[in-house]
N, C-alpha and C positions, 0 to 999 in steps of 0.2 A: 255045515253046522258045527259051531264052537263044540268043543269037548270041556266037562269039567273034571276036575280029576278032586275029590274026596282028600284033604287034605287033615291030618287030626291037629286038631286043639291043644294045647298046653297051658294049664293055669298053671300061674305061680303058688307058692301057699298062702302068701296074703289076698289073693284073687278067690283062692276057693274060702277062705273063711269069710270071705263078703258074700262069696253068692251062698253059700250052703251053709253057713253057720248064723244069719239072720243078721250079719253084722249093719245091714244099712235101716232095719227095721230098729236097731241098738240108736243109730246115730241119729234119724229123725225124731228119735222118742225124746232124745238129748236137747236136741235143738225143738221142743217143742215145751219142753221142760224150761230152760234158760230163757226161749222167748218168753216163757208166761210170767217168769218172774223179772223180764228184763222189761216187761210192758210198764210194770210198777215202779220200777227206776224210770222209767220215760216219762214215764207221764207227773214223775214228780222232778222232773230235769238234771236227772243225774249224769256224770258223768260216764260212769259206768252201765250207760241205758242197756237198747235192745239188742241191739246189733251185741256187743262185747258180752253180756251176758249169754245170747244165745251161743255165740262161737267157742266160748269160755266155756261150754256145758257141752258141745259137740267135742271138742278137742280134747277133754280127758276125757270124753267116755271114748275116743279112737286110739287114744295113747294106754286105756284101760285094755282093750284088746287087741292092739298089737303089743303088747307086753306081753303075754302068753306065746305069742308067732315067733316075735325075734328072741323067743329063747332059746326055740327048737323044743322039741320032744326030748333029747338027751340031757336038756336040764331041768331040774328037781326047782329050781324056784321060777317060778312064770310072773312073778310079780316087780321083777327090777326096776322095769320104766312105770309103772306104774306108782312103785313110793315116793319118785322125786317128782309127784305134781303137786304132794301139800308144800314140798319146800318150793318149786318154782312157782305157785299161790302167795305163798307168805312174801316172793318179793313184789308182786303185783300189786297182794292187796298194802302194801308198803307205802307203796307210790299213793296211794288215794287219800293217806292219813295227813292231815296240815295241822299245823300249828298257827294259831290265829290270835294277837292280844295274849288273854289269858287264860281261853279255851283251845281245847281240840277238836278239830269237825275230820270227817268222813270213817269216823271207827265203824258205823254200820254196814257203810259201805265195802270197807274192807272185809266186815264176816258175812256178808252177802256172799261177796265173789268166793268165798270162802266156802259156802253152803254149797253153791252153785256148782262148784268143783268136785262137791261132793257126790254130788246130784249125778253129775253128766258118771263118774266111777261106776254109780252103780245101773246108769242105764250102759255101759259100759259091759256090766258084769252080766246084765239082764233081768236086773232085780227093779221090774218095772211097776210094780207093786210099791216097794218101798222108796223109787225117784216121788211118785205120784202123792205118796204122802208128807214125804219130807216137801216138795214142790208147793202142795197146800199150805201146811205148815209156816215155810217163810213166807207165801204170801198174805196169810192171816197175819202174822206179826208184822211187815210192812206197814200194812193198809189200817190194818185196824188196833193194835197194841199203840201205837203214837197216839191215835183219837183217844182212847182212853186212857191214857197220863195226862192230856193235856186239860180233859174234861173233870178230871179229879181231882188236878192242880198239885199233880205226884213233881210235873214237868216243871224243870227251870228252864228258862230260855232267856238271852240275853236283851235288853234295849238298849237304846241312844236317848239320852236326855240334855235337850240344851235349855240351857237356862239363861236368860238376859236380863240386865239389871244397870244403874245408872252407880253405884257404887262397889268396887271391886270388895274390899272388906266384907261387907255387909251380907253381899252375893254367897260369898263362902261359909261364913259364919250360919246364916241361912240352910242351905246345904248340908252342910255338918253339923246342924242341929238333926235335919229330918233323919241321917244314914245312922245315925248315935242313936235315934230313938229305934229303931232297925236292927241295929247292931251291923251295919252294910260298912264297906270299904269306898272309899270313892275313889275312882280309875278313872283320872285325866284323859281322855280322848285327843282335845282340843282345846285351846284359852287363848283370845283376842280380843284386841280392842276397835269398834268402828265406832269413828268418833268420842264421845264420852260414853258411846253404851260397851259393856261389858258383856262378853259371850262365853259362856263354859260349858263343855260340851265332856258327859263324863256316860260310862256304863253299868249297868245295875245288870247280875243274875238272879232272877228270883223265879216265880210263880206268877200266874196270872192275878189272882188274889191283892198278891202283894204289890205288884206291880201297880196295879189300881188303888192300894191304900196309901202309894209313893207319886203317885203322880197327882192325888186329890190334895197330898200335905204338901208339896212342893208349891202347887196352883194357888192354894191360902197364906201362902205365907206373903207380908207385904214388900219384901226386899224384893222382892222378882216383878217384873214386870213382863215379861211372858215365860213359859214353860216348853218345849213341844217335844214331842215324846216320838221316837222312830222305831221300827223292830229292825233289830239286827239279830234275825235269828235265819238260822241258815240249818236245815235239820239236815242229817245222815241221808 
């Protein structure tokens, strides 16, 4: 008959603060927190969807408590690794910011991953109370704060309008009668010629509203011979 011989155990101290100090109860709640708000970048095709949101929210709230471990007992600040995640945040959410024309797109994006970070600290910290509401929180203003700008017509969002016309002069003339009555800028996009027709392809920021009251005066006017209106809107 084999013999077994009782052999003891050794955790490290990052071993015991997982099993005894609730740490993986910390880090599910993290990743359950990122996943909900990474659902709402998914589902609107973000770049920063589920997956990165969720991990992004796991990994400070793990870096929120080994910051406390790798300090030891003998040091008086526990929070060292934990202050350099808003600056390695700030370079992430960096990356997500573009410059496009004569807008900028992904700023939401970046205080998302931003919140997110915040989020996973404090499931981190174990303040599962305050992840859970900050968690609602950004996904109310996601989901539902954009619906009502754009229903208000608070929102600018950009379009593409080409215009085509059998006289180039005219065409423009045309044009910058309606942006003067506006007070708008007109932003060249595009300008060619197929065959004798004339094609100007320029962009308008406005409101939904106004967009409507630019695309009915554009269509009336007799220089044009078609109009056609594109959304170049691309949201956070």
């Amino acid at each position: 008959m084999p013999t077994f011989v009782n052999l003891p155990i050794h955790f490290s101290t990052i071993e015991q603060v997982v099993f005894l100090q609730g740490t993986t109860t910390r880090l599910l709640m993290a990743c359950a927190m990122g996943g909900a708000i990474g659902m709402e970048r998914e589902w609107r095709h973000k770049a920063s969807g589920l997956r990165t949101n969720m991990l992004l929210c796991m990994g400070c709230a793990l870096f929120t408590v080994l910051s406390g471990v790798l300090a030891g007992p003998e040091t008086a600040d526990k929070s060292r690794v934990a202050s350099n995640i808003v600056q390695g945040i700030g370079f992430l959410g960096a990356g997500l910011i573009l410059h496009t024309r004569n807008r900028v797109l992904g700023l939401t994006s970046a205080a998302t991953i931003f919140v997110v970070a915040a989020v996973g600290m404090a499931c981190g910290s174990g303040l599962y109370v305050e992840a859970a509401i900050s968690t609602a929180i950004v996904f109310f203003a996601l989901r539902f704060i954009g619906l009502m700008e754009a229903r208000s017509g608070w929102k600018h969002y950009p379009m593409l309008y080409e215009v085509r016309g059998s006289d180039q002069k005219t065409l423009f003339e045309s044009v910058l009668a309606v942006l003067d009555r506006e007070r708008l800028r007109l932003n060249i996009v595009e300008r060619d010629t197929v065959g004798e027709l004339q094609r100007v392809t320029f962009t308008l920021s406005a409101s939904r509203a106004r967009h409507e009251r630019l695309l009915a005066e554009l269509v009336a006017s007799a220089a044009m011979d078609r109009v056609v209106s594109y959304s170049d809107e691309e949201e956070d």
